[in-house]
N, C-alpha and C positions, 0 to 999 in steps of 0.2 A: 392552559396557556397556549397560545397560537403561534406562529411565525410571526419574532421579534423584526420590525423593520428596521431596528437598528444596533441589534449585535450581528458583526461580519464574524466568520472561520474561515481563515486562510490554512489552509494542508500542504504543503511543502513536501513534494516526494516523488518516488520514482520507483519503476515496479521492478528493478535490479537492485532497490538496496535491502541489505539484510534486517537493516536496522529497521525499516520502515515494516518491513516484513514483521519484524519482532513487535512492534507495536500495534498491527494490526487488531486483535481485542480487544484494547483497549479503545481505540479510534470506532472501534465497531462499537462497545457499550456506551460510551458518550452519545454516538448517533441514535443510539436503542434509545434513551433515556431523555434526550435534549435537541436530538434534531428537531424538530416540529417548531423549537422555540429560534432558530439561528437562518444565515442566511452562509451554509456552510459553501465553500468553493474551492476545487482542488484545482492544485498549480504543477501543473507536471513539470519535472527540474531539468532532466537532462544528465543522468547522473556521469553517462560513458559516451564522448560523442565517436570514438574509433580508437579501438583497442590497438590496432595494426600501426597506429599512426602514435602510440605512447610506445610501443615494447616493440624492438624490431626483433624482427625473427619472429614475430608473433605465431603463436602455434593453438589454435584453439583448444588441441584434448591434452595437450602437454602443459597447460596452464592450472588443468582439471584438478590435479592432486592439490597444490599450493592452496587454491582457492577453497575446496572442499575445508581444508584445514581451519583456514581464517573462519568460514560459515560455521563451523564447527564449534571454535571459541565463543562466536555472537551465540550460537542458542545455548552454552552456559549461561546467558547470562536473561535471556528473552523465553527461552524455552521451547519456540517456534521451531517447526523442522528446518533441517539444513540439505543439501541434498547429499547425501552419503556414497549416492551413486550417477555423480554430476558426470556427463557424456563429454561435455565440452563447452569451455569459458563463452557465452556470448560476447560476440565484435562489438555489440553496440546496445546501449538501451533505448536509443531514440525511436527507432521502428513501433518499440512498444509504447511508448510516451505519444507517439503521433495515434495511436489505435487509439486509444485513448481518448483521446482532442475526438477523432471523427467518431468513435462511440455516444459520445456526447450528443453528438446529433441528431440520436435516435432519442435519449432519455438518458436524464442523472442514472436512474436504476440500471441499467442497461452499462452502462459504464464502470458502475461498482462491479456490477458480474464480467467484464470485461476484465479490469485490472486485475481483478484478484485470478482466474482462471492467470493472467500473465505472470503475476507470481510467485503460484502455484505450481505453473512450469518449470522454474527455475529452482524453486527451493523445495518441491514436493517428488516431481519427474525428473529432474538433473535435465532437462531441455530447452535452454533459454528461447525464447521465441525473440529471436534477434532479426528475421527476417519475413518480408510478406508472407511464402508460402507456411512461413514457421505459426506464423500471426493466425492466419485463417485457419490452419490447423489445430490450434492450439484453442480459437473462440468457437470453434463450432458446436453446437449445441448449446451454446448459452442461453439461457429461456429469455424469449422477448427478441434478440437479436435479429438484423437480417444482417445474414453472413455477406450477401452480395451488396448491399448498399454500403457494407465495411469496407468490399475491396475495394468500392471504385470513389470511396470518401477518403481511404488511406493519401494515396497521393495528389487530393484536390490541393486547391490552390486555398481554401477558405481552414482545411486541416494545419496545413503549413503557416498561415498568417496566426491561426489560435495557436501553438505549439510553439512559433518565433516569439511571439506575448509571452505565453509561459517560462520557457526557456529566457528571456531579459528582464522580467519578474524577479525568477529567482537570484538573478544576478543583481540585482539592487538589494542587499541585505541590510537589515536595518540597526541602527548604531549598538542595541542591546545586544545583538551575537559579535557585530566588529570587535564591540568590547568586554569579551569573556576572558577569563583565564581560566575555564574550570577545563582540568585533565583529565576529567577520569574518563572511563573505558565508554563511549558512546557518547560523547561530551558534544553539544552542539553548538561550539562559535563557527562562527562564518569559515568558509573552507576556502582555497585558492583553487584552482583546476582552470589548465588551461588557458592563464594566463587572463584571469576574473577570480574575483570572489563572490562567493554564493553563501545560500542558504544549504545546512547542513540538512540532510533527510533521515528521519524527518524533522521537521517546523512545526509548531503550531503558531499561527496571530490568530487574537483577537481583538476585535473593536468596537469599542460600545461607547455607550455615552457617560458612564461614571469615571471613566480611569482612562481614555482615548486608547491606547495601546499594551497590549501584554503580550508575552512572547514565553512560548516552554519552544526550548530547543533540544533536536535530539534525543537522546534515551531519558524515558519522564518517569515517573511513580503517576499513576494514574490519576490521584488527588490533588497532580498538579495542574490537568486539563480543569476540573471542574473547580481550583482555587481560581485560574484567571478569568474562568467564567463569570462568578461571583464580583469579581474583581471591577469587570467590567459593566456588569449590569448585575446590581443586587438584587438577590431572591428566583434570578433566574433558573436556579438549579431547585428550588423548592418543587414537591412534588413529581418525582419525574415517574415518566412510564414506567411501571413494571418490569423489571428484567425480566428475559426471556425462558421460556421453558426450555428442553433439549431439544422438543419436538417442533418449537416455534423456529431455532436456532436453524435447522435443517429445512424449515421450508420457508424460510425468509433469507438466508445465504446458501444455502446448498451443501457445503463442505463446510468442518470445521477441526481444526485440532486439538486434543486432549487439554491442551493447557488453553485454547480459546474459552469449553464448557465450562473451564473452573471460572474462569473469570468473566465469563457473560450469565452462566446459574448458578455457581455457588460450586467449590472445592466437591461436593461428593455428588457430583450431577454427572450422569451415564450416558453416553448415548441413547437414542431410541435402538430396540431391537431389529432392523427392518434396515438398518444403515450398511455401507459397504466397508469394512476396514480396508486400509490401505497400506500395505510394510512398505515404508521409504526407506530401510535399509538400517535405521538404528531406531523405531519406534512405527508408531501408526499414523495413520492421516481418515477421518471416517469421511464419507461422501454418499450423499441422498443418490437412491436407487439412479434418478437422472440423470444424476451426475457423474453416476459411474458409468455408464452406459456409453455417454457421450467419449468418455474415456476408453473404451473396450475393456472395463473391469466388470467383474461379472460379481 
């Protein structure tokens, strides 16, 4: 089956939230399996627009433990690292949300290895990349990349105008999350922040031509991305690619963690031999020899 012209994927998210973090696998195997059939589109939200300008007194490494804590509770429940040894609360997620946008401009792929590296900083190295020199420090070595066409695409005038889209996107939430009541822990109705309501991160929409709109919000069971698939354009999800091997996993995303393998080959699926483990302080994080490298892990 080819690239559906007319089922849309809207992705709702932002590379400071946990939750979106947590979902990460799962957004990955859908892509493995069904991308080729969609016309998927990420919408960067804007999760933190200034920390210093919510919390006075604001103290970046004094926020560190608190928040550790909260990250700590999400990967009960996601299983995704948390950062155990977070240096200091990021100001802001927008810096990473605008890399983002101007990664874009190189290539979709290019982009995915962008965010995720962004992350990965946050919930794997306790480093938020809150800032340029954080950003470019943080993407370097990303395969495909040009580091220097990043910096000087970061504060273009064309990054800012896609990124101000994104960012009032997300703010127009659509009536399914306005009108939710469900509480539970990762629950995704529409949020307030800031004096707007948004979409919670993460979102899924879809759009197609049997059901016009379907919506998983927030923390999902994975059978609920490919129920509104279905939903929307039947028999779409017939057939789909092969899930990945270990070895496909590492050289088609680079990094992965233990509970990503369970859920893209199967609970008793190993890394390859040849990978870098990585202690983030309460488990591992494995990373293609590349990957580590670009990292200074050996």
């Amino acid at each position: 089956m080819g690239i559906s012209a007319t089922v849309e994927l809207i992705e709702y998210t932002d590379p400071g939230c946990s939750w979106a973090w947590g979902t990460e696998p799962k957004l990955r195997l859908l892509r493995r399996r069904y991308g080729d059939r969609l016309r998927w589109r990420r919408v960067m939200g804007g999760l933190v627009e200034d920390m210093a300008k919510r919390v006075d007194g604001w103290d970046a490494e004094r926020a560190a433990p608190r928040t550790i804590g909260y990250w700590a509770d999400v990967t009960g429940y996601t299983g995704m690292p948390y950062p155990a040894r977070l240096r200091y609360v990021g100001r802001s997620t927008v810096p990473a949300c605008r890399a983002v946008k101007a990664a874009e401009r190189q290539s979709e792929r290019v982009a995915q290895r962008v965010l995720r590296r962004l992350r990965e900083q946050t919930f794997v190295f306790g480093q938020p990349a809150d800032s340029v020199d954080r950003i470019l420090t943080a993407a370097t070595g990303v395969e495909g990349l040009d580091v220097e066409a990043l910096a000087r695409d970061l504060d273009s005038e064309a990054t800012e105008a896609a990124y101000r889209a994104d960012w009032e996107e997300t703010r127009r939430p659509n009536r399914h999350v306005l009108d939710l009541t469900d509480d539970y822990v990762g629950n995704g109705r529409a949020k307030e922040a800031e004096g707007h309501m948004r979409y919670a991160f993460p979102t899924v929409v879809v759009r197609g031509p049997a059901a016009g709109e379907q919506t998983a919000p927030g923390w999902q069971p994975y059978a609920r991305y490919e129920e509104i698939l279905e939903t929307v354009s039947p028999g779409i999800t017939e057939d789909p690619r092969p899930d990945p091997s270990p070895d496909d996993v590492f050289v088609r995303w680079g990094t992965a963690a233990p509970n990503e393998l369970a859920q893209l080959c199967g609970p008793d699926a190993e890394p390859p031999p040849d990978v870098v483990p990585y202690d983030w302080g309460a488990g591992v994080f494995y990373l293609w020899a590349s990957e580590a490298n670009a990292r200074g892990l050996s």
